[in-house]
C-alpha positions in Angstrom: -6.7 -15.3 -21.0 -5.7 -16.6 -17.6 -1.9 -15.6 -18.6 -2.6 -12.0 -19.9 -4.8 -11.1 -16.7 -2.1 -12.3 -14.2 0.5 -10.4 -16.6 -1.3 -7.4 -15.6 -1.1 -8.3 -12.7 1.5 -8.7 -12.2 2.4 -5.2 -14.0 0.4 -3.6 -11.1 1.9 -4.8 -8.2 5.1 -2.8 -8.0 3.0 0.2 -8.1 0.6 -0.6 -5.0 3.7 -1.7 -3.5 5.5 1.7 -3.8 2.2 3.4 -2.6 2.0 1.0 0.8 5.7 2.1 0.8 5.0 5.7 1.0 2.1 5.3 3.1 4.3 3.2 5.8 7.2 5.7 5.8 4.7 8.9 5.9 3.2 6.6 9.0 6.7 6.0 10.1 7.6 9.1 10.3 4.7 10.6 12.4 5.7 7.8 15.3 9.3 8.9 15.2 7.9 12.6 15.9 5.8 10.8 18.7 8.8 9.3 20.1 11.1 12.1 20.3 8.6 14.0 21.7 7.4 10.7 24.3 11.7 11.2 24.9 11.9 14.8 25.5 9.3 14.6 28.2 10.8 11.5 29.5 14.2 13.8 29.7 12.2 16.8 31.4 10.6 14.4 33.5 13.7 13.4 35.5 13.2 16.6 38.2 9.9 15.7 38.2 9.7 13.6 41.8 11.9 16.0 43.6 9.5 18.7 42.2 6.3 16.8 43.3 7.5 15.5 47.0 8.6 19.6 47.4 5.2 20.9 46.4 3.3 18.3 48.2 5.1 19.4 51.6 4.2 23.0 50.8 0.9 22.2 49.7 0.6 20.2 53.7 1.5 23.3 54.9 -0.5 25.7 52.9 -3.2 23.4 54.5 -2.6 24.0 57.6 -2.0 27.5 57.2 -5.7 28.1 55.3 -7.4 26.0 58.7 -5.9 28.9 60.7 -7.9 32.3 61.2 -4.3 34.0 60.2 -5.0 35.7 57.3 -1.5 38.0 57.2 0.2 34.4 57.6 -1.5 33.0 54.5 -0.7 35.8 51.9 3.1 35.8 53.2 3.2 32.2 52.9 1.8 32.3 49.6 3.7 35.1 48.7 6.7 33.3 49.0 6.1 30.2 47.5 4.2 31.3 44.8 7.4 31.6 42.4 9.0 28.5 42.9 5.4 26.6 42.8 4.8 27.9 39.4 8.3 26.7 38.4 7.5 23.0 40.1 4.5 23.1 38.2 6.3 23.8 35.0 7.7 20.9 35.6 4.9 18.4 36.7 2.8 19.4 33.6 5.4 19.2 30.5 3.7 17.9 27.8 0.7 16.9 29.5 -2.7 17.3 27.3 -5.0 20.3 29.2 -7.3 17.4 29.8 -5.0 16.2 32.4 -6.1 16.5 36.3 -2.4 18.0 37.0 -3.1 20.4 34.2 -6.2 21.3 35.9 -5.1 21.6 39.4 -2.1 23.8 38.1 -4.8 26.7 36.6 -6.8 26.7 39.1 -4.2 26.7 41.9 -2.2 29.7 40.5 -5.9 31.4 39.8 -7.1 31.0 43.4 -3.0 31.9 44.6 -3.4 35.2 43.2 -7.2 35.8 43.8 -6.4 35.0 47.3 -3.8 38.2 47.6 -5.6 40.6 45.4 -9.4 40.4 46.7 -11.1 42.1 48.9 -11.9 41.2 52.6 -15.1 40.0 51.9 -14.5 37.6 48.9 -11.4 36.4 51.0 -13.0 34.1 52.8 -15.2 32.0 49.9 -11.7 32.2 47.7 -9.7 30.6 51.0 -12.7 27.9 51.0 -12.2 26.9 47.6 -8.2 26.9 48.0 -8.6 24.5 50.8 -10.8 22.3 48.7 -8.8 22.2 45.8 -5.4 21.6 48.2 -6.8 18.8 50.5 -8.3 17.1 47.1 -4.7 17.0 45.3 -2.5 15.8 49.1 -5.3 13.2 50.2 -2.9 10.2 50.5 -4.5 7.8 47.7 -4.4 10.5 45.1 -1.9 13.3 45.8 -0.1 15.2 43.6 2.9 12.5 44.1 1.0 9.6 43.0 -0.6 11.4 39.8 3.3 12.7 38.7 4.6 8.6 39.3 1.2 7.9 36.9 2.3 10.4 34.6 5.8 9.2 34.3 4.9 5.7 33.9 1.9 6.5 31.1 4.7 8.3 29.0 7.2 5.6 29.3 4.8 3.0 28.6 3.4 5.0 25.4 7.3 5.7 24.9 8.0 1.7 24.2 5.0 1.1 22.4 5.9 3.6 19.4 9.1 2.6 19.8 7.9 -0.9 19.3 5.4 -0.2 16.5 8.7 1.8 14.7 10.3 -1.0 14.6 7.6 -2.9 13.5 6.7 -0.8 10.8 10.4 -0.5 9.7 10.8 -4.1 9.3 6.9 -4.6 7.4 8.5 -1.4 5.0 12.0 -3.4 4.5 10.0 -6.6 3.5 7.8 -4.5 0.8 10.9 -3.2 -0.4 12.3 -6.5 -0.6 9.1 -7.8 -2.7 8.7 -4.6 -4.4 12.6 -5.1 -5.7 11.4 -9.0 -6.5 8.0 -7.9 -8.6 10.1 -5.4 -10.8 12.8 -7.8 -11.8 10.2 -10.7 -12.1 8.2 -8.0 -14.6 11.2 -7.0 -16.2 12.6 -10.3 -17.2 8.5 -10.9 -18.3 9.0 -7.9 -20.3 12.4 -9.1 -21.6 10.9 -12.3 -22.6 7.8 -11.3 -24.5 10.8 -9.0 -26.6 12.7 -12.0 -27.8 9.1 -14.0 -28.1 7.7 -10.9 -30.3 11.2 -10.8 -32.4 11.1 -14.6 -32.8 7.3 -14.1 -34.1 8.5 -11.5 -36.3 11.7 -13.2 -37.7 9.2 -16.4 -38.0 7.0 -14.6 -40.0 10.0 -13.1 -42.3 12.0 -16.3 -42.9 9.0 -18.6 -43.4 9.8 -20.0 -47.4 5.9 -20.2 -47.9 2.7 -17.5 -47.6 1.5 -16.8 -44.0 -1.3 -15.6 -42.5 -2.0 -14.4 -39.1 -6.2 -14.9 -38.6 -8.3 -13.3 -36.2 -11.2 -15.5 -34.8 -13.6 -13.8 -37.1 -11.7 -14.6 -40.1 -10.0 -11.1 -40.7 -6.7 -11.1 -42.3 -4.4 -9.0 -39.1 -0.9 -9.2 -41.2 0.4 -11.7 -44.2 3.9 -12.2 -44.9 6.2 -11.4 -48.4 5.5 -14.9 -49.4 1.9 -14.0 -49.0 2.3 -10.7 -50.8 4.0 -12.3 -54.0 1.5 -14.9 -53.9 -1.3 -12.4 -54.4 0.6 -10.7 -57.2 1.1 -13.5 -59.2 -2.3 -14.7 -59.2 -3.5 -11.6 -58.9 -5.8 -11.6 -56.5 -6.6 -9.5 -53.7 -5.9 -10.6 -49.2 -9.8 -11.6 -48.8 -9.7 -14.2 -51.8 -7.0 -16.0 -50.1 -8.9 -16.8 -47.1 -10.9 -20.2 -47.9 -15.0 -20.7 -48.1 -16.8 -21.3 -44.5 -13.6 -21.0 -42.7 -15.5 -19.9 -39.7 -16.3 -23.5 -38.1 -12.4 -24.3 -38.8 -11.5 -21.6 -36.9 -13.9 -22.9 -33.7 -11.6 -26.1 -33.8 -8.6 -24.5 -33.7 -9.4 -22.8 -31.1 -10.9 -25.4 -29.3 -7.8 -27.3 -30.1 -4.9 -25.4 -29.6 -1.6 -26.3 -31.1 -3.6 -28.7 -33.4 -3.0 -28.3 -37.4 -6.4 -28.6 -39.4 -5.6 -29.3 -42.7 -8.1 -27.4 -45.5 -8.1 -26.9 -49.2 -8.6 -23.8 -51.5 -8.8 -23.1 -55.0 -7.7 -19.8 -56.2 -7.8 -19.1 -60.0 -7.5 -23.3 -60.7 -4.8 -23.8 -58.3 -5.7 -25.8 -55.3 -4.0 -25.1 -51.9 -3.5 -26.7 -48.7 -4.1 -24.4 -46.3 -3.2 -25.4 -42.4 -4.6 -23.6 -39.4 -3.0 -23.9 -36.4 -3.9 -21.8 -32.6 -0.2 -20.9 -31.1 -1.0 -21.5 -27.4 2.1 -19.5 -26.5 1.1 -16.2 -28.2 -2.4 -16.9 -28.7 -2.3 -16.3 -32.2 -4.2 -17.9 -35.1 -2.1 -18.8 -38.0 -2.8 -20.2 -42.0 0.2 -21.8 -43.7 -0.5 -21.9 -47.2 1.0 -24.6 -49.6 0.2 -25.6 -52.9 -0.8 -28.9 -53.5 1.1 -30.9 -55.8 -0.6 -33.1 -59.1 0.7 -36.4 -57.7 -0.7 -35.7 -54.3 -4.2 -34.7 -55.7 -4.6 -38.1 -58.0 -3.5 -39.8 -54.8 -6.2 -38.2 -53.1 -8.5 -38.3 -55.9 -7.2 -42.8 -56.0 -8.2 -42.7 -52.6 -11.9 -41.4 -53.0 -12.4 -43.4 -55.9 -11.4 -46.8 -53.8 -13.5 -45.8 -50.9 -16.2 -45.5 -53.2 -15.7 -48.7 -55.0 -15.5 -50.7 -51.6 -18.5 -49.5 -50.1 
């Protein structure tokens, strides 16, 4: 029982191994994606200082400008820079998520920019307000737009070596599945190979034995009876069931009980007594009933042997 439940078993391993497999490249894939994208940025990235200590200057200055009462000094300004901020900006945000507070400053800089140059004199003031606001916020020296770029660079490489890392990690976990799912289908297949020669040695066994053979379920039931078996029933012409002796049932228990152990029973069929010996095979787990027939001399022995026994007691 224990050997036919880790047979299957072991039958089912290769399988969940090839699904883990799947899973891990499928998984292995969607870092690699992160990675090359975590690398592109990194590339993009590379302007990104010279672009953030540029706009911080002109943001200084745009400060300055928007604490002045010089209105016609703020749109040129602005007017001027506006093109190559936007491109700067480009550059700052790459890739960022629109969670991000560079992200964030970049919409609502280039909103109030062009609010600031298109409204009217008396919504130019409230828009200027919130301009300065949003400027002095992102050049204050603990948390300009300088120190959130360096952040930003360092997150992505940081994230950048971890995928890379957990790549590699799961490229090496996915080689040793391999290497075990490559190990379970040869161990199953010489299994399988070995259960074919057993099976063919059975069946030879069962064709070249000289006398009739039986193969028994538990119960009792005849599963398969050799030539020998066949001929047997023909010449005393009787049919499988009659060959099977009386209470056989308690026999059986011991044989089971005892496998590889021959229990030796007789049978009479039509006057002529048989020995018939059950054995449990404990490598196929088949029951099996040798039938001989028992000799005159033996019987009087037996018979001399009953009668003395008898006699003594």
């Amino acid at each position: 029982m224990t050997s036919n439940v880790l047979f299957k078993a072991l039958k089912l391993v290769p399988m969940v191994l090839a699904v883990i497999i799947i899973l891990m490249q499928s998984w292995l894939i969607s870092i690699n994606k992160q990675v090359y994208k975590n690398g592109d940025i990194s590339i993009q990235l590379s302007n990104v200082q010279e672009a953030s200590h540029a706009l911080l200057a002109d943001l200084i200055v745009l400060r300055d400008y928007l604490t002045s009462e010089d209105q016609v000094a703020v749109s040129q300004y602005i007017i001027h820079k506006t093109s190559i901020h936007k491109q700067w900006l480009k550059q700052i945000i790459y890739g960022q998520s629109e969670q991000h507070p560079l992200v964030i400053f970049s919409e609502k800089y280039l909103r109030l920019l062009k609010g600031i140059t298109n409204e009217n004199q008396s919504d130019v003031f409230t828009t200027r307000l919130d301009l300065f606001e949003l400027v002095d916020n992102i050049t204050q020296k603990e948390d300009n737009i300088l120190i959130l770029s360096k952040q930003r660079m360092s997150d992505n490489h940081r994230q950048l070596n971890q995928n890379i890392a957990l790549a590699e990690l799961i490229t090496v976990v996915t080689l040793i599945l391999f290497a075990f799912f490559i190990f379970s289908m040869r161990l199953n297949s010489k299994r399988r190979k070995k259960e074919h020669i057993k099976a063919q040695k059975l069946s030879l066994f069962f064709v070249d034995y000289p006398m009739a053979l039986i193969r028994l379920s538990s119960r009792g039931n005849i599963r398969y009876y050799n030539k020998q078996a066949s001929e047997l029933m023909r010449q005393l012409n009787v049919k499988k069931g009659q060959l099977i002796p009386d209470n056989i049932k308690r026999t059986l228990n011991q044989a089971v009980e005892r496998p590889n152990k021959v229990l030796r029973v007789q049978h009479a069929i039509n006057n002529v007594t048989f020995h018939c010996d059950i054995r449990l095979c404990s490598d196929s787990g088949q029951i099996y009933m040798m039938m001989n027939e028992c000799k005159v001399d033996t019987l009087s022995a037996q018979a001399s042997n009953n009668e003395a026994s008898s006699a003594s007691a």
